[in-house]
N, C-alpha and C positions, 0 to 999 in steps of 0.2 A: 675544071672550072675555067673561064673566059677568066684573063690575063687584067683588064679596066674593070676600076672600081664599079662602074654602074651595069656593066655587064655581068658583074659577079652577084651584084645586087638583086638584077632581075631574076639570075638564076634563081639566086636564094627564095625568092620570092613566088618563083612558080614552083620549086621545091614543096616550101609550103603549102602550097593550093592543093596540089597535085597529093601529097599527103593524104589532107583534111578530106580530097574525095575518096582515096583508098581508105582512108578512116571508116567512111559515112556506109561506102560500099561493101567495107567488112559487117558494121555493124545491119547491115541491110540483109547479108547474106544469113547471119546467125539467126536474123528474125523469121527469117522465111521458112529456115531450119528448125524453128522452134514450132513455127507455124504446123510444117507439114509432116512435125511428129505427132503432134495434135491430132490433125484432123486424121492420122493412121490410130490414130487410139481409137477415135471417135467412131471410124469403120469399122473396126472392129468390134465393138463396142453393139455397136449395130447389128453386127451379123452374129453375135452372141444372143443377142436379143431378140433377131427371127426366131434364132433357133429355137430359144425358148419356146415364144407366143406358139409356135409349129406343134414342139411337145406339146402342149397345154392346148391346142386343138384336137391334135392326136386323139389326147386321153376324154374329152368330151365328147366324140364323136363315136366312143367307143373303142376307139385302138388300143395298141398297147406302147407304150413308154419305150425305147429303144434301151434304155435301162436297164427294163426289167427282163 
């Protein structure tokens, strides 16, 4: 830390700034992360749900169920 009171001060002060963006930055990365668990459920979610409608044409078109 600088030696005069007011340069110590400044430190302190962009200290803090600098912080408060690592703060915001964290809290930004967690979101994104929460996001882009999401939307991996979601895809999946999805392709579960081809699957299905697939079977369920399958079996009205006459096929047979992969199941069975």
């Amino acid at each position: 830390m600088p030696e005069d009171p007011i340069s110590q001060e400044m430190a302190r002060i962009l200290n803090e700034k600098l912080q408060r963006v690592i703060d915001k930055q964290t809290e930004h990365t967690i979101a994104l992360a929460n996001h882009t668990a999401s939307l991996d459920r979601l895809e999946k979610g999805q392709e579960r749900q081809q699957e299905v409608l697939d079977e369920i044409l399958r079996i009205l078109r006459g096929g047979e169920s992969p199941q069975d």
